[in-house]
N, C-alpha and C positions, 0 to 999 in steps of 0.2 A: 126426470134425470136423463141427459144426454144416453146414448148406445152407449158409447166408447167409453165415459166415466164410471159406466156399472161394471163396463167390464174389464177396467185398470181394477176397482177397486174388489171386485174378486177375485182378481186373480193376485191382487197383493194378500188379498185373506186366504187364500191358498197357500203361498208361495212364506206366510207368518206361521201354519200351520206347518210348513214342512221347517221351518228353522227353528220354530220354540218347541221344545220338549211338552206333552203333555203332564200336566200332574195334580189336577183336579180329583182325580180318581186315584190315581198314586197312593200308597200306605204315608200315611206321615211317618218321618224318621223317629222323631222325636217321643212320639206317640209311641210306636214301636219298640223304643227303648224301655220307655217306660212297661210295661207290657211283659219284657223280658223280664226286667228288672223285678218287677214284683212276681215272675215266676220263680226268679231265683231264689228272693227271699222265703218264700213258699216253699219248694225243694228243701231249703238248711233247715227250714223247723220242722220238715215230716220228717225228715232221714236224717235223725244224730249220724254226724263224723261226714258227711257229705261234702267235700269240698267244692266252696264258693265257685272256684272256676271251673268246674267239673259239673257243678248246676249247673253255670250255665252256657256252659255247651248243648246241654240236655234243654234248656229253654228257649235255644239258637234251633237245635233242631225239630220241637215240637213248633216252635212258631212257625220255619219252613216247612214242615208238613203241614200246618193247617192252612198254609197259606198258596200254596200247590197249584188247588183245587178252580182255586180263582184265576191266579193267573196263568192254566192251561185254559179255563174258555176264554180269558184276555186274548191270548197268543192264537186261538184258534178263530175268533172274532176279528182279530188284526188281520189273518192269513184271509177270511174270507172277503174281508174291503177289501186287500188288495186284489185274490184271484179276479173280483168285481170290475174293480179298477183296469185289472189288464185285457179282462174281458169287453168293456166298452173301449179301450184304445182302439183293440184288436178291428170294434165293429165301427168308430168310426174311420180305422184306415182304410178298411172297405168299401163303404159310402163314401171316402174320400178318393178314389182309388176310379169307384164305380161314375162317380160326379165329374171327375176329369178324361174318361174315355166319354162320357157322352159330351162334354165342351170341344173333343175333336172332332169328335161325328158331325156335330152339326157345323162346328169351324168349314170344314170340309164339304158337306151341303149346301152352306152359305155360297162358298166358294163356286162351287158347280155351278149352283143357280145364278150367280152375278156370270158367269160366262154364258149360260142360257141367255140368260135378261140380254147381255152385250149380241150376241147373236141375234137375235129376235130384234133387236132396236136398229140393226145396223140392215135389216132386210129392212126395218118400213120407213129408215131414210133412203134408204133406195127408193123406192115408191116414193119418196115423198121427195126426193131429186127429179127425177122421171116427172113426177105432177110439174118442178117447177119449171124444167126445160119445157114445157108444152103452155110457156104463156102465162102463166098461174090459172088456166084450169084445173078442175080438180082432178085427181088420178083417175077416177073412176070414170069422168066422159075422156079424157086421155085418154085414155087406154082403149075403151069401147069406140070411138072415131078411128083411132090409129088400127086397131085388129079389125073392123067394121068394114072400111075401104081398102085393107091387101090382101084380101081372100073372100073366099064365096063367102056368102050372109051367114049361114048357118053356122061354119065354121067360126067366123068372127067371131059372131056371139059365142060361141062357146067358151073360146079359147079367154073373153072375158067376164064371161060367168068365172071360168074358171082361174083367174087372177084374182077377181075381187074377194073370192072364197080362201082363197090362199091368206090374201093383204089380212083378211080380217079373223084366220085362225093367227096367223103370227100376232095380229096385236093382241087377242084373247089369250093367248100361253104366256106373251109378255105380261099380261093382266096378273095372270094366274101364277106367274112364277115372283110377277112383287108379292103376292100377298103370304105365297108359300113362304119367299125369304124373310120376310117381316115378320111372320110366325116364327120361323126357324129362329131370327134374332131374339123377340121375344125371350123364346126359350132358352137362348144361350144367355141373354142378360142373367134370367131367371136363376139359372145353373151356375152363372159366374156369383150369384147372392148366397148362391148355397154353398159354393166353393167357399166364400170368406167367412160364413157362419160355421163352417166346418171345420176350419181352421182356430177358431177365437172357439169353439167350444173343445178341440183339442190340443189346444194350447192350456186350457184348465184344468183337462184329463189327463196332461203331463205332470202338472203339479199334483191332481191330486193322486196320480200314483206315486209320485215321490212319496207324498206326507205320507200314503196307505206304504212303502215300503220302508221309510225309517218308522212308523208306530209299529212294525210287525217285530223289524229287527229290534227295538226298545222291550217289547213281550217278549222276542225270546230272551232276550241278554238277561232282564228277570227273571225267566224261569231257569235259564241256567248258572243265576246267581244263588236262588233256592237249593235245586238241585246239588250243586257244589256244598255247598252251607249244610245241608242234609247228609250228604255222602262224609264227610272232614270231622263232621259231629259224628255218626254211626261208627268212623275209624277208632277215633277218641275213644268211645264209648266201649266199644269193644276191646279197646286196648287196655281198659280200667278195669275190663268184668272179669279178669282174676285177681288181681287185689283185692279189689270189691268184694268177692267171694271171702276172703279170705279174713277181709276184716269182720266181716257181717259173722263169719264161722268162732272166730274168737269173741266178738259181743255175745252171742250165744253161748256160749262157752261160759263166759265171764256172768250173762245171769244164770244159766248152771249152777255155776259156783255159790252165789250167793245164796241161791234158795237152798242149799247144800249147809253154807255157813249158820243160815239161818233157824236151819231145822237143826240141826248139831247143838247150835249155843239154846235151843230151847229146852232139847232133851238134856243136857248137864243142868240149865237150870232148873228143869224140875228134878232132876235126881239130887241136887245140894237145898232142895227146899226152897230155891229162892220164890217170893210172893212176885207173881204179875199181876198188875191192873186189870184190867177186864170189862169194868163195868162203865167205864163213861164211852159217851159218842166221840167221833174222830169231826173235827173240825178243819175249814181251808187255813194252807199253811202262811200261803200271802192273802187276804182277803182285800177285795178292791181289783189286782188286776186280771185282764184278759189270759183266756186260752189262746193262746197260740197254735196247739196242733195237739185233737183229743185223741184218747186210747182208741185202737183200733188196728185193722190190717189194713196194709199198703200195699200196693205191689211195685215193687224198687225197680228204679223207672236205668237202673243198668242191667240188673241181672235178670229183671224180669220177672223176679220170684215173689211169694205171698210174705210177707212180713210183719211181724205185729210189734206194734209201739206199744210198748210195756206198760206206758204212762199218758199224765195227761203232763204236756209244758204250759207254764205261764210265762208271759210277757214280762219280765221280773228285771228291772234296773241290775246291772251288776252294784254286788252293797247293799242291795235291801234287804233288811234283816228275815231270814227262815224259821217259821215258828213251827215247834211240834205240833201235828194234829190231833193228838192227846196224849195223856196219861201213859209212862212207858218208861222203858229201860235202854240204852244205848247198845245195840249189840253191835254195832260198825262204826269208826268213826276215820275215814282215810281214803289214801287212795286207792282207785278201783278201774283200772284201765280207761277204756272208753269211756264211762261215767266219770272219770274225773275225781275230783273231790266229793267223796258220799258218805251220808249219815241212815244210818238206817236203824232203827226203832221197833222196839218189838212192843206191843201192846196187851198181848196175853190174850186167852178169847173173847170175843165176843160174840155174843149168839152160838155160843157153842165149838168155832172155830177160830182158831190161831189167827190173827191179826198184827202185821207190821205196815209200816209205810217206811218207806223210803225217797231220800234228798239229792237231786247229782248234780254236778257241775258248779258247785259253788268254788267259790273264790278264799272262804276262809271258812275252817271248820269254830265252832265256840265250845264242844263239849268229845268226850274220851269215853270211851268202850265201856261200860258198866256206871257210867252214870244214869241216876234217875232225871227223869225229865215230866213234869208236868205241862197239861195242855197247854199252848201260848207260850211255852218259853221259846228263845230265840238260841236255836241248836249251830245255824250256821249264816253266812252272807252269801247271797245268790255272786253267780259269776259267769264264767263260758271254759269250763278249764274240761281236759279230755276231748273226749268225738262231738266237740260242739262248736257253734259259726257263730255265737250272737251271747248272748249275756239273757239269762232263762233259767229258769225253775222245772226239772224233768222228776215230775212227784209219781209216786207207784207206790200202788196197794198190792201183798203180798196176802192171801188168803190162804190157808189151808198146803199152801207150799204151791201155790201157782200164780200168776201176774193175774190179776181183775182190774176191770176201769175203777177207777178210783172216785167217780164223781159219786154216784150213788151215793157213798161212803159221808161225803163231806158235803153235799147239797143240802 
């Protein structure tokens, strides 16, 4: 392939690289959304009452923090192409700088020596006029006849030894000063070849500092798109964490209460005599679907604090009917703030200790305070009503007057 067409078409690959955005390595948006999106979904099932857009602020900002980390060695990787980039501009305007002070040196040399050359040629036409005014003998009996017979002999000759030494250093510097100038050009061809290779290799060098300085300026706009996005979220975020505080102090509050109700409505029923169940096992209340988000501590991704999810939630259509997990008496049947619509069921002991389970966030209650309830009946309809984003089932085991995972129970 031709010089000149390898180096159109690098430098249009250059000059493609400075106009088209990269994005090969780029996050997909799409991707990205995605990603959020099932954070947020995530967030509303560990944290009952968590609102959707308040996840996902909270999934806006964990995704820019995790995503930080990359694109500061991005931004820092773009900064060193370019420092690179300006670094070789720098070293070929030098070399091109240095390239064109010696194209004048020798300009100038040249020059000299074509003035030498002229002088030196213009002495041995003289001599060589002189030979032809004397007849076309050669200079050399010329001159030695003509000095030979107008003075003593010795003198003669001398004075023509001393011509022909003369005649014949002029044509040897003449000699000497073609071969020096021919060199000298050489050299200057040579230097004008590296002037124009210097030129078409920083003519690429310009390009590709452009592309090295829009990828740098593209890294940082991204990380100070993160940045922002991190900061606008932590505002948010902090502007929620007294509410937040406050709702969380009242859900507390509110299971308080119940373990309170619960143990109350036990100790009247045993002082009126009333029989509790006791002896059969506790069974799942939806059986078939998923957990959604098991008993455990969190740490609530506003306030920062340790948290315990009371229960386990199942993945529960809103309307699918809620069946007792055994044998039992209704001691709640209503509402119950943050929980929403809740049934809560007292079991009597088993193994020695007090046993309830409890229903929240249903959509329709089916049974009243002091009704019996055997295992499998259908007490309520799952829903989303109260501190809740989704349509689920938030089932708790109540032991001894304290919240326990409930799976143990019904596995």
């Amino acid at each position: 392939m031709p010089m000149k067409c390898t180096l159109i078409l690098t430098t249009l690959a250059a000059l493609l690289a400075v106009l088209m955005p990269v994005t090969a390595l780029s996050a997909n948006p799409r991707e990205e959304k995605d990603r959020v999106d099932e954070r947020v979904e995530e967030l509303t099932r560990e944290f009952q009452g968590l609102d959707e857009e308040l996840a996902r602020v909270i999934a806006e900002k964990e995704s820019a923090e995790e995503a930080m980390p990359e694109a500061e060695d991005a931004l820092s990787q773009a900064q060193d192409e370019l420092d690179e980039a300006r670094r070789k501009d720098e070293e070929l305007a030098a070399r091109m700088t240095s390239a064109q002070n010696a194209q004048e040196d020798l300009r100038e040399q040249i020059d000299d020596g074509e003035q030498e050359m002229e002088d030196s040629q213009q002495a041995v036409s003289k001599i060589g006029r002189q030979a032809y005014q004397n007849s076309g003998v050669t200079s050399d009996v010329a001159l030695l006849l003509q000095m030979a017979t107008s003075d003593s002999g010795a003198a003669g000759f001398n004075r023509v030894d001393s011509a022909v030494r003369s005649q014949q250093r002029t044509i040897t510097r003449l000699s000497e000063q073609r071969a020096t100038n021919k060199n000298y050009q050489d050299r200057l061809d040579a230097v004008a070849e590296e002037i124009e290779d210097l030129k078409e290799e920083a003519a690429q060098v310009v390009l590709t500092k452009a592309a090295a300085e829009e990828e740098a300026r593209r890294k940082k706009s991204d990380l100070d798109t993160l940045i922002d996005t991190k900061d606008r979220a932590s505002r948010t975020i902090e502007d929620n964490r007294a509410k937040t505080e406050e709702e969380l102090r009242k859900e507390k509050e509110e299971q308080e209460r119940l373990v309170r109700e619960l143990e109350k409505w036990e100790e009247e029923a045993e002082e009126k005599g009333v029989s509790l169940p006791g002896s059969g096992d506790l069974r799942n209340p939806v059986p078939g679907f998923p957990i959604t988000s098991p008993f455990g501590y969190r740490i609530h991704p506003i306030t920062q604090s340790r948290r315990l999810h009371t229960g386990t939630d199942f993945g529960t259509p809103c309307g699918t009917p809620i069946h007792s997990a055994g044998d039992g008496v209704v001691v709640s049947a209503g509402w119950a703030g943050g929980y929403g619509n809740r049934v809560m069921v007292s079991h009597g002991k088993i193994g020695g200790t007090s046993i309830a389970s409890a229903y929240s966030h249903n959509t329709r209650l089916t049974v009243s305070p002091g009704d019996r309830v055997s295992q499998g009946d259908v007490i309520a309809l799952a829903g989303t009503t109260g501190s809740s984003t989704g349509c689920h089932l938030h089932f708790e085991i109540m032991q001894g007057g304290g919240y326990v995972n409930p799976m143990p129970f019904i596995e």
